[in-house]
N, C-alpha and C positions, 0 to 999 in steps of 0.2 A: 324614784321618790324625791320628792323635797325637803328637806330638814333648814326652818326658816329662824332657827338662833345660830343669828349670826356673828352673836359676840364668842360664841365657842366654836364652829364649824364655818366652812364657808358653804354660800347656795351655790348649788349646782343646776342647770339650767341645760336640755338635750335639742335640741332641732329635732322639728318633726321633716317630712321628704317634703310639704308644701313650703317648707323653707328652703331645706337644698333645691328646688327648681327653682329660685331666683338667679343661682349662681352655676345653670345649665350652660355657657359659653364656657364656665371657667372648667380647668381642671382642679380637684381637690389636694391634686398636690403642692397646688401653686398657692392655694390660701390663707398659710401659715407667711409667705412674702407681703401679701395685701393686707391681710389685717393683723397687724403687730399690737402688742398690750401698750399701754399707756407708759409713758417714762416720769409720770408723775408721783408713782410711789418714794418714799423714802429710801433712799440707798443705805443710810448708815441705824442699824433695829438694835434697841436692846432688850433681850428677850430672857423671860426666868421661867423656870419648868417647874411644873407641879402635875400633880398626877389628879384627877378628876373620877370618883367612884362613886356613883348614883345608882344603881342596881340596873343600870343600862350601859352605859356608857363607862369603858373603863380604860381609858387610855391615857399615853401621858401627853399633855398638852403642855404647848410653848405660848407663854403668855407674852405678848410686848407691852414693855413699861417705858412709862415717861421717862424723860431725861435732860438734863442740862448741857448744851453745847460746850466744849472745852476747844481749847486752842488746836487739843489733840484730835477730838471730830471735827470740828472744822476743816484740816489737813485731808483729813481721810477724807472727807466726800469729795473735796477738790479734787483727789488723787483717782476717785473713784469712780467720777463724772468725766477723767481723763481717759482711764482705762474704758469705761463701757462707749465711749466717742468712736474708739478707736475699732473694739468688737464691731459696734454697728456698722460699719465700712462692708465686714464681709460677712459671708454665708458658708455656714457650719450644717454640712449633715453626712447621713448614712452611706454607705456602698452598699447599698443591698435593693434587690428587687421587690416592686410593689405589693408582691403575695406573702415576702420575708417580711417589709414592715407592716402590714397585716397580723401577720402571727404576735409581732413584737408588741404590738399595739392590744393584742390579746392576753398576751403574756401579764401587760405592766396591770390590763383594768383587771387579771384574777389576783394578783396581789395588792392592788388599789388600797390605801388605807387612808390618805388624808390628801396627797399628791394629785396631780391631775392622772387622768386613768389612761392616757395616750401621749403620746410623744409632742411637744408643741416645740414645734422647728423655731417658732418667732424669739422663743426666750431664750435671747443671747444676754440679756442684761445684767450683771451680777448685784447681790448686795453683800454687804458687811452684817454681821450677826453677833452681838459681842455679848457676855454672859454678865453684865456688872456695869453698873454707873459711872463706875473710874475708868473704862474702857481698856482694861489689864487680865481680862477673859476674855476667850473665846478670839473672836472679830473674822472668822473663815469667811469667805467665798462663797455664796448660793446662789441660785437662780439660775444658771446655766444647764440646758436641758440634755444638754453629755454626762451631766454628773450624776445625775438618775436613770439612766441606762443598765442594763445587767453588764458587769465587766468582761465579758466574752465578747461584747459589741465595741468595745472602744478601739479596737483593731479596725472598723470598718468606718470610723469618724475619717469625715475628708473634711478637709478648709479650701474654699473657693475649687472646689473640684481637681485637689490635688490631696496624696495620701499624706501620712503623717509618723510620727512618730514621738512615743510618751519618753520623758525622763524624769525621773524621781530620786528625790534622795535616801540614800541607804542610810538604815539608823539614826534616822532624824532627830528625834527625841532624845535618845540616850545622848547621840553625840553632843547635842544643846545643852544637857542636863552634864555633862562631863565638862562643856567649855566654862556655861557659868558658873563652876567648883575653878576652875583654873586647872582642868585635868584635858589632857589631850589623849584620847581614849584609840588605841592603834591596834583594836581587836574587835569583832563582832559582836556588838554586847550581846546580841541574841544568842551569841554561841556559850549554853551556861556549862559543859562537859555532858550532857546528856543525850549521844547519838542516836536512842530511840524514839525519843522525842521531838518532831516537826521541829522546825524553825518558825514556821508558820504558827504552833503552837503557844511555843516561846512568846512569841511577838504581842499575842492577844492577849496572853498574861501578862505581861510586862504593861503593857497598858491599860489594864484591865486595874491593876494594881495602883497608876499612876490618879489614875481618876477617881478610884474610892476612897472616901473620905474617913472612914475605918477599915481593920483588917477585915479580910472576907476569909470566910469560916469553908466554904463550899466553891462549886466552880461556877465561872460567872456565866450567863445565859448563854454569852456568844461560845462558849465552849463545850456548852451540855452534851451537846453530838459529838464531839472530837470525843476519837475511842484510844486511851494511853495508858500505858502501864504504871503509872504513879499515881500519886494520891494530890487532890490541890493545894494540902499542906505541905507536901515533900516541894511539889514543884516551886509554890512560891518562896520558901524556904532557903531553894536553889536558887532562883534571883537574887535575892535578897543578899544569900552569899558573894555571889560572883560582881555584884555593884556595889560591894562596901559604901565604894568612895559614894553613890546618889544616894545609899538607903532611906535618908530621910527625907526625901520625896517621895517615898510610895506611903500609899495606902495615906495622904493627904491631899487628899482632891488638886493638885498642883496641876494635871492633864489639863486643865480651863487655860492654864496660864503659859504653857508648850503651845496647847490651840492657837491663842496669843503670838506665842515666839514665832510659828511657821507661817502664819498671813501676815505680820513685819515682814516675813522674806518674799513671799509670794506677793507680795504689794511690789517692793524695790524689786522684784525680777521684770512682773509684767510695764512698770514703768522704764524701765531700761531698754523696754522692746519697744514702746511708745519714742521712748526718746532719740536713742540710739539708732534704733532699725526702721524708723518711719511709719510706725503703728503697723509693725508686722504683726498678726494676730496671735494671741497665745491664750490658749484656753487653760485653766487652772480648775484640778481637783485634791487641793489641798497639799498635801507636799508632793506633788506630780505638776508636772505640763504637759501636753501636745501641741504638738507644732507642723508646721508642713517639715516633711522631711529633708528638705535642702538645707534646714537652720537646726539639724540639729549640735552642729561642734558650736553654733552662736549661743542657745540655750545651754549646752554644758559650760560653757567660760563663764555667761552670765550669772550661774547658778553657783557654780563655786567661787567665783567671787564676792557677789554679797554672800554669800556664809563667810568667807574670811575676811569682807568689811564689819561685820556685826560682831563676830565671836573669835576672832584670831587663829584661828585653827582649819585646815584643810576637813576637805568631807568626802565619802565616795559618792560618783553617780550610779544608777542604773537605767540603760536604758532599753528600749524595746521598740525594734522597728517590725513598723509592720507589714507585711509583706501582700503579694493580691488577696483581698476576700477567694475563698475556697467557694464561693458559688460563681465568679468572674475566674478563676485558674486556668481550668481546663476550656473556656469558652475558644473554639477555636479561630486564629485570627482571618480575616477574611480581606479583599476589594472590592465584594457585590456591595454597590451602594446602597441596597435596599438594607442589607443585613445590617449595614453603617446606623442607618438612619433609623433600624429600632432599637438599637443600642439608644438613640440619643433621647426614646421615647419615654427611659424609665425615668420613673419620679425625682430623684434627685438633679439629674442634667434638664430636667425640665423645673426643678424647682432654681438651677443656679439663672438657668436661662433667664426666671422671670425676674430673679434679684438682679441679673446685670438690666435690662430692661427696667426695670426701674426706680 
């Protein structure tokens, strides 16, 4: 179907097959390299949320609103116009066969809600997204089609046909929220004494709590299915206690302004790979990277350093290498050239193929 307000939705538009046989020479893998989006849109959005309830439509919509250039966007698009120069150099995609990204491609259009409904390999371009006209919310990283993937696939992201590996900062938040008190926090904030209780748990509360702008009486959405022995008043309670020193950042919508602190960092990382390493690529999903896996002791230095250029204080990493895709593991290795040469058939080495061609 069509849906042609397009101040509130975008139009969606399907090819019929008299259209795919214009591009019968080509392979469909390759045409996410030839036809790339426009690099015309605005890189630097600021965007305010409001929720839209007409007895149809009941979603929460991101509005973008005008705004005055400051010395400080200014910077950022320069910075930003740097980093996405440097992405367009190379080609980012999957380890997986053309019947895996089929399924994948199925997967994302049964959960489709506003995103495009399938994987679009051309969008390496990021923007900036900030919550507020002062540019002191928000300003994350979007646009990169790794970042909406299901995270069970980012193990199978290759750069230029090489694997990879994620590193992210542990405790990001809290430790931010501890340096600018002037506290240097040398425990897990997540760790609140309650062994029955996920970590994982922990985490979602804790930031759950950092972003609402009153206390929350119940447990927050992302939590409703998590099955725990407490109560959401016990638990938050238990935060609360064990971060004396931040407590007056919860439950004051402050989360916009961490948003804030981590894309400062995630700006000076990717630009330090721009500067330093010759626009080696580094894909960013907010306080994470991937990187081809030869650089990853280059992104752990990079990464703890600016955290102790900005805030004075050491941070942990985490990281996770990723090892072969489990459907390439057991493939066994061979010298029939034939067996070579259909390895070299699947979508991805024939998607780098056409990016190095052209």
């Amino acid at each position: 179907g069509l849906y042609t307000d397009t101040a509130r939705f975008l139009t969606r538009f399907c090819g019929t097959e008299k259209l795919f046989a214009l591009f019968a020479n080509q392979t469909l893998c390759s045409l996410p390299i030839y036809f790339v989006p426009l690099d015309s849109s605005e890189p630097i959005v600021v965007q305010k949320y409001e929720r839209l309830s007409d007895g149809f439509w009941d979603v929460p919509l991101k509005k973008k609103v005008e705004y005055t250039d400051t010395r400080f966007s200014n910077a950022a698009r320069k910075n930003l116009d740097r980093i996405n120069g440097a992405l367009s150099k190379h080609w980012f995609d999957l380890e997986i066969d053309d019947a895996e990204m089929r399924n994948l491609n199925q997967e994302i259009a049964g959960k489709n809600k506003s995103n495009s409904s399938h994987i679009d390999l051309s969008r390496r371009r990021l923007t900036r997204i900030f919550a507020n006209r002062e540019f002191t919310e928000g300003g994350r990283f979007y646009g990169g089609w790794w970042q909406n993937i299901p995270k069970r696939y980012r193990s199978k992201i290759i750069i230029n046909g090489k694997r990879t590996v994620e590193v992210d900062f542990s405790g990001l938040h809290p430790t931010i929220l501890y340096a600018l008190r002037g506290v240097a926090v040398d425990r897990d904030p997540y760790d609140i004494g309650l062994p029955n209780v996920p970590r994982e748990v922990v985490k979602i509360a804790f930031n759950a709590m950092l972003n609402a702008h009153k206390t929350l009486r119940n447990w927050p959405q992302s939590l409703q299915s998590k099955s725990v022995s407490i109560t959401w008043t016990e638990l938050s309670d238990r935060i609360l206690d064990a971060n004396a020193e931040i407590e007056s950042a919860f439950y004051s919508g402050f989360g916009l302004r961490l948003q804030f602190e981590d894309s400062e960092l995630a700006e000076r990382v990717m630009l330090r790979f721009v500067d330093e390493l010759h626009g080696v690529p580094i894909l960013p999903i907010h306080d994470s990277f991937i990187v081809h896996s030869g650089y990853e002791t280059a992104l752990k230095d990079v990464m703890v350093s600016v955290f102790k250029e900005r805030y004075g204080v050491d941070i942990s990493l985490k990281a996770r290498v990723f090892d072969t895709p489990e459907n390439l593991r057991d493939m066994p290795t061979t010298k029939d050239l034939r067996e070579l040469l259909s390895y070299a058939n699947i979508g991805h080495e024939l998607r780098l193929e056409a990016f190095r061609n052209l």
